[in-house]
Every structure is written in structure tokens, then in C-alpha cells.
C-alpha positions in Angstrom: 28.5 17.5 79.8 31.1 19.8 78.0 31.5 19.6 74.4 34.5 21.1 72.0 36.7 22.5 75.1 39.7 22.3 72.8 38.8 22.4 68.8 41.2 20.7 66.1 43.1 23.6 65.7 44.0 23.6 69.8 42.2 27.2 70.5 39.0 26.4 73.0 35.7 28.3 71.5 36.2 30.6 75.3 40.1 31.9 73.7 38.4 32.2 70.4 35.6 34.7 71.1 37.6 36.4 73.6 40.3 37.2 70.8 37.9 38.4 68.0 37.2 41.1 70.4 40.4 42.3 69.4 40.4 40.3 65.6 36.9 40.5 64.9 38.0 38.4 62.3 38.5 35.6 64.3 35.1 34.8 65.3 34.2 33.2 62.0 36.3 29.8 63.8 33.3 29.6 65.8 30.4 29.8 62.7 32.8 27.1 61.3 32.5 25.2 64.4 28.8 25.3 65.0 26.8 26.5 62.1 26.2 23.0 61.2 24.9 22.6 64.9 23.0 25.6 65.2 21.1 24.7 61.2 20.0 21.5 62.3 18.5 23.0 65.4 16.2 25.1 63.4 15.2 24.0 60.4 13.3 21.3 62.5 11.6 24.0 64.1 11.0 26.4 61.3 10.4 26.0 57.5 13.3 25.1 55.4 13.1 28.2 53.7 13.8 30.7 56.6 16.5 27.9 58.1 19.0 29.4 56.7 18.7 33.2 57.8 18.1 31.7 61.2 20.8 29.9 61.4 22.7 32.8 59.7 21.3 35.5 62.4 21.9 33.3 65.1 25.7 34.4 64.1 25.2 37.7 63.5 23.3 38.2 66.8 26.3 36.2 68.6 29.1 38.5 67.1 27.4 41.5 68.5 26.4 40.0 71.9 30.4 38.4 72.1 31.3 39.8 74.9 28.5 38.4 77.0 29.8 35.1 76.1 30.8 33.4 80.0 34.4 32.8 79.8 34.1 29.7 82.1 32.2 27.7 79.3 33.7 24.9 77.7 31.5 25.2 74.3 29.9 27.9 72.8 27.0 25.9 71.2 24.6 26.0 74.3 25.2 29.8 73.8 24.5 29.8 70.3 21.3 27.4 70.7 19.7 30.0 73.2 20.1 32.5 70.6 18.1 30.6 68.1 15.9 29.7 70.3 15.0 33.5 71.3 14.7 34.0 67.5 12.6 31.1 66.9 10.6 32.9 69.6 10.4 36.0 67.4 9.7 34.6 64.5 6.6 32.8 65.9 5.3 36.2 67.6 5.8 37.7 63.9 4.1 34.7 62.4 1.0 35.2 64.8 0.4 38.4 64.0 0.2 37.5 60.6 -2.0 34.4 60.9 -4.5 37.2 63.0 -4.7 39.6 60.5 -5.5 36.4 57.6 -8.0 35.0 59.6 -9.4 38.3 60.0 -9.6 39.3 56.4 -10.5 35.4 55.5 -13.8 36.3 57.4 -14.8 38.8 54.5 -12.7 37.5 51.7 -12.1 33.3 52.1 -9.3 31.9 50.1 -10.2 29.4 47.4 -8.8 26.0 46.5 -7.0 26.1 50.1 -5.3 22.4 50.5 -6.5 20.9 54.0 -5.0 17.8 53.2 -1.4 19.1 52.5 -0.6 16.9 55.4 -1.9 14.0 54.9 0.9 12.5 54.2 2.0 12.3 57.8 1.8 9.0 59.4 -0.5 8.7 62.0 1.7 8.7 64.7 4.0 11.4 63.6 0.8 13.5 63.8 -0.1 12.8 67.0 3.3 13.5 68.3 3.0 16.9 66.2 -0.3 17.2 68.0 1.0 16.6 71.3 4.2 18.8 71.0 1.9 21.9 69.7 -0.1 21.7 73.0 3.3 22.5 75.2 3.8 26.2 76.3 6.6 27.4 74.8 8.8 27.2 77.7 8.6 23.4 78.1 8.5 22.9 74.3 11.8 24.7 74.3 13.5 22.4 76.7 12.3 19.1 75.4 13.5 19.6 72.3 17.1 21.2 73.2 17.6 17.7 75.5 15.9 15.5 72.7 16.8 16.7 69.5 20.5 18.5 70.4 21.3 16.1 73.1 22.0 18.9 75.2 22.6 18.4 79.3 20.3 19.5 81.9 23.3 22.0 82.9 23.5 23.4 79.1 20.2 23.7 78.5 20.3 26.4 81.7 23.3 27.9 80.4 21.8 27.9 77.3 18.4 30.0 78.6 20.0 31.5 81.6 17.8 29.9 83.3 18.0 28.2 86.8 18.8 24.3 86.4 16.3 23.3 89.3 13.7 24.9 86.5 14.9 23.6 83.3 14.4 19.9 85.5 10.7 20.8 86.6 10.1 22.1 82.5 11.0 18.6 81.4 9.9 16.7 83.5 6.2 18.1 83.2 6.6 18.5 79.5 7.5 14.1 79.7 4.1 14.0 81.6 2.0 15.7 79.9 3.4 14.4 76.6 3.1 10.3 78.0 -0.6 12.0 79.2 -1.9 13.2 75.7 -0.1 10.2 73.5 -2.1 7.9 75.8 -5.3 9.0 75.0 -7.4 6.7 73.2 -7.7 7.4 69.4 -11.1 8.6 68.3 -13.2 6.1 67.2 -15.8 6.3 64.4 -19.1 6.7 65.2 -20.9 3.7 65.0 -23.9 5.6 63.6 -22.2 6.4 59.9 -21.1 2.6 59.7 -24.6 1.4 59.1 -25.7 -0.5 55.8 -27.6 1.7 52.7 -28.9 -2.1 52.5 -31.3 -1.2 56.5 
């Protein structure tokens, strides 16, 4: 499913990167064509606060790596959105190295007043699905959420991870299962045993 072959001004996002390898200049058509795109992407997978350096070095990243932009694509955004996602990647591997070396000095020196209940303000089932989602390898996570939340095809989303499309197919559809599998599960129920009267 091609998107943007030909933007308002006529020039396809293809014509447009391949002349800002002579006008550098140029390629800011294409941050005013997607940025939008490629912030809405990642702020729901990162905090609000680092959205916008993604978003921003998802740009960067793409004006260095311009001429390994396919000329045969009709939009640049699956391009972009495989950028993001590679720094998404990298900003998780940074963040777990972090959360290592907390844990490992909380041992010794614990924080105080830590809020547990900073989301508890999260319906029920919006935590469950968060639940769900965090159990997903990265891999499948990665596709669900490029088909779900960016509406991207099957055939983007391989174009977009130069990856094979018969694999991006087997990623979703065992990321669906697995996700149908765990929100199925019965909720926890109370135990019985802290129910009982003061009056017994």
C-alpha cells in the first residue's frame, strides 16, 4: 500500500532525496513531510520527554544514510519508521544498562518515598494490554505496533526492517496469538482466605 508517491508540491519523496544529494538543502521537504509521522510513532513508545530528539535523530540519521534510500519506493516514511525503530532499540539497550546498575546500587542504598502506585491510574484493561505487550520479544513487538499504531502494510513494514515479508507475516501473526493467549487469562482472583469476617 503506497503512500505520498507524489507530494503537494508534485516532487515524489524518491526525486526529493535523490536531489539533496546534490542540494543538501532539499531534504528538509521530507522532515516537513514526515516528521509529524515519525513523532507520533515514538512518543508512544518512549517518554514524552526524549520524543522529540527521537523524532529529531530519526532525521539526522536519515540525511546521513540518504543515499541508501531504495529509489523504487513510493514513500519514505516506512524508511524513516525503521530508523526510529532501530533507535528506540538503542535507547532501550541504554536504558537497561542503567536500570542494572540502579538495581544494583538500590541493593546497598534503597531509594526512599519511591511511588509504586504512580500508575494506578491506568484502567484495568489498559494495564493488562501494557502487561501483555511488555511480554513480546522485541522483534514481534516491533511489528505489531508498526501495522497497529502506523497502519503500515505487511510489504512496508519489511521495507521498513529490511526484512523478508514471509517473516514480518509469521512475527504478527504469533505476536496476535500470543497476545489473544495472555489477554484471555483469567484475572486473579482474591484469595478467599483474607475475605473472612473479624466478627469468626
Amino acid at each position: 500500500m503506497g503512500r505520498s508517491l507524489l507530494a503537494s508540491d508534485g516532487i515524489s519523496d524518491s526525486a526529493t532525496i535523490a536531489g539533496s544529494l546534490e542540494q543538501p538543502e532539499s531534504f528538509a521537504r521530507i522532515f516537513d513531510r514526515h516528521y509529524l509521522a515519525v513523532h507520533r510513532y515514538v512518543a508512544r513508545r518512549a517518554p514524552r520527554a526524549q520524543a522529540d530528539d527521537l523524532a529529531a535523530m530519526t532525521f539526522v540519521v536519515a540525511f546521513e544514510r540518504r543515499r541508501s534510500f531504495r529509489p523504487d519506493s513510493t514513500s519514505a516514511r516506512p524508511w524513516l519508521l525503521g530508523i526510529a525503530t532501530n533507535l528506540l532499540h538503542e535507547r532501550h539497550r541504554v536504558e537497561r544498562r542503567e536500570q542494572a546498575t540502579l538495581l544494583l546500587l538500590s541493593t546497598e542504598h534503597p531509594a526512599a518515598g519511591f511511588d509504586g502506585d504512580r500508575n494506578a491510574r491506568d484502567g484495568p484493561d489498559t494495564e493488562r494490554l501494557a502487561q501483555a505487550l511488555a511480554t513480546l520479544d522485541s522483534a514481534q513487538l516491533d511489528v505489531l505496533l508498526l501495522h497497529a499504531w502506523e497502519e503500515l502494510s505487511y510489504e512496508e513494514i519489511a521495507e521498513a526492517l529490511a526484512i523478508p515479508l514471509g517473516t514480518i507475516r509469521s512475527r504478527l501473526a504469533r505476536a496476535r496469538a500470543h497476545l489473544r493467549s495472555r489477554l484471555e487469562e483469567p484475572r486473579a482472583c482474591p484469595d478467599p482466605t483474607h475475605a473472612r469476617s473479624t466478627d469468626d
